[in-house]
C-alpha positions, 0 to 999 in steps of 0.5 A: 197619060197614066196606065189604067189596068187591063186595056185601059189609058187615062189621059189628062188633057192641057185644058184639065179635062181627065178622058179613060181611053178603052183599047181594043181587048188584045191591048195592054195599056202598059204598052203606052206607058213610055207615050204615044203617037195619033195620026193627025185627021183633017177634023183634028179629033181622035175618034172611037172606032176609027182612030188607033194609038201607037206606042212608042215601042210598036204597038198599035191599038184601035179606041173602042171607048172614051168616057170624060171623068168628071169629079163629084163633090158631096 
């Protein structure tokens, strides 16, 4: 995971895929810069609008947007 600027997280999953996280607007993303916890769903996905982080020092922010980065080549 690395902090974007504003309210933004950019997550680097295990199978190389990179996904730009949104938070909610009251959010900073600095807060989740030592890591962060989601509560497991039955369907094991983490979901816009349903799903919230929380930091490991308190926070806790709902995903308003997810976007998959993918890497252009010229």
């Amino acid at each position: 995971m690395q902090t974007g600027s504003g309210n933004r997280l950019v997550l680097f999953l295990r199978d190389q895929r990179m996904i730009s996280v949104n938070l909610e607007k009251s959010c900073r993303a600095r807060d989740f810069y030592s890591g962060f916890y989601v509560e497991k769903n039955k369907d094991g996905r983490l979901c816009v609008d349903r799903d919230k982080l929380q930091s490991r020092t308190g926070a806790r922010c709902e995903v308003e947007t997810m976007r998959q980065l993918v890497a252009v080549s010229n």
